[in-house]
C-alpha positions as CSV (number, residue, x, y, z in Angstrom):
1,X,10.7,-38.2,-13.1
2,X,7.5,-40.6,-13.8
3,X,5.8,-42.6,-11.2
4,X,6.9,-46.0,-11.2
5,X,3.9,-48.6,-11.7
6,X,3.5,-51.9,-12.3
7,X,1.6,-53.9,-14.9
8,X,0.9,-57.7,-14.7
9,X,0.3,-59.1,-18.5
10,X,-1.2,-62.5,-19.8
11,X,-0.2,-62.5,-23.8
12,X,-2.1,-65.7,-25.9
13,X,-1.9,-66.4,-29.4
14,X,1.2,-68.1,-30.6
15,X,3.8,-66.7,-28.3
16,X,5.6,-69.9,-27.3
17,X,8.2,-71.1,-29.5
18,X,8.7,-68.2,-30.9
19,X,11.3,-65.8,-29.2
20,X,8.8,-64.3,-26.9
21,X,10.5,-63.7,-24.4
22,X,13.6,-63.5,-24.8
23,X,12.1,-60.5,-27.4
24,X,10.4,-59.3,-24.0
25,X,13.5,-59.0,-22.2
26,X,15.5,-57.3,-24.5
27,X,12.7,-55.0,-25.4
28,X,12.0,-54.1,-21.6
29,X,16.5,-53.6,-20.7
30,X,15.8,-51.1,-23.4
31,X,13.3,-49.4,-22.5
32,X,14.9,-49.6,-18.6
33,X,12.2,-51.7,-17.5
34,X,12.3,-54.5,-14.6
35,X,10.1,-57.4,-14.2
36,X,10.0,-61.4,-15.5
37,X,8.9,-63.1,-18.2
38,X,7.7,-67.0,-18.7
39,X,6.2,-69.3,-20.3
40,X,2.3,-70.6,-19.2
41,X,1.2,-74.2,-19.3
42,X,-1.9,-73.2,-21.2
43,X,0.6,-71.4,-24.1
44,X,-0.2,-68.0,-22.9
45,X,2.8,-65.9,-21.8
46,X,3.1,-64.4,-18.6
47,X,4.6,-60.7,-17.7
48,X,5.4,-58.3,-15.2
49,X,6.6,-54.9,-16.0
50,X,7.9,-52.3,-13.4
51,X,9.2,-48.8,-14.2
52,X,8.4,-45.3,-15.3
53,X,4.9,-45.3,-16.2
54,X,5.6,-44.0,-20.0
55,X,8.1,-47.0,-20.4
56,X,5.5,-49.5,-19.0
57,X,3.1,-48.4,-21.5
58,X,5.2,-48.3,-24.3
59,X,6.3,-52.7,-23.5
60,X,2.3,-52.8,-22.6
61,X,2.1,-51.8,-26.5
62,X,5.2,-53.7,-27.7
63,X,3.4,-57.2,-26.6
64,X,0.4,-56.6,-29.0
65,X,3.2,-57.7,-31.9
66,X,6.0,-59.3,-29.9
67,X,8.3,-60.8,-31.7
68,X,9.1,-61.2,-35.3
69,X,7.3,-64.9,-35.5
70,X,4.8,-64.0,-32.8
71,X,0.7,-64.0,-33.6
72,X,-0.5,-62.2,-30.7
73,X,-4.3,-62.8,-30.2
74,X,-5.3,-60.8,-27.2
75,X,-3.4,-59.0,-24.1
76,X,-4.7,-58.6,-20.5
77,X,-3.5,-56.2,-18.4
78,X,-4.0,-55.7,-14.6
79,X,-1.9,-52.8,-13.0
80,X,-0.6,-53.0,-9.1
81,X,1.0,-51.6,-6.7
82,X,4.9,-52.3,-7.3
83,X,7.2,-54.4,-5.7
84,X,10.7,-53.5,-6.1
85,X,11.5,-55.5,-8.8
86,X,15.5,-54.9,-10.2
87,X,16.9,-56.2,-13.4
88,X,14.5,-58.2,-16.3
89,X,14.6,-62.1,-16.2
90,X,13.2,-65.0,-18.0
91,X,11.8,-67.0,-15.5
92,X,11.3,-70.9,-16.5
């Protein structure tokens, strides 16, 4: 079994608007995947993924396309130390 991490992610371009994330969620309940999703005054979108450390990759990889209408421009990434986190929600 992998080591559970976490990953905190800021994704800008045109991700609001757009089924982000509600794309997000569904993409990280598939991939077993906990964490949150919103939306950021400034546009960007905000994440946090917890889980096996080859499914966290794989939704760190997924958010350089998003969703169909997305035009991601750039994705930052800052792993830490996990929380705990259970089930994936949009948060508002």
């Amino acid at each position: 079994m992998s080591e559970t991490v976490r990953a905190h992610v800021y994704v800008s371009g045109r991700v609001q608007g757009v089924f982000y994330r509600a794309s997000t969620r569904d993409a990280a309940r598939e991939a077993g995947v906990d964490g949150w999703v919103r939306n950021l005054d400034d546009g960007r979108v905000e994440a946090v993924f917890e889980g096996p450390e080859p499914a966290v990759e794989r939704l760190i990889d997924w958010c350089h396309t998003g969703s169909d209408a997305a035009a991601v421009e750039d994705v930052d990434v800052t792993h830490e130390e996990p929380e705990g986190i259970h089930g994936f929600d949009v948060r508002w």
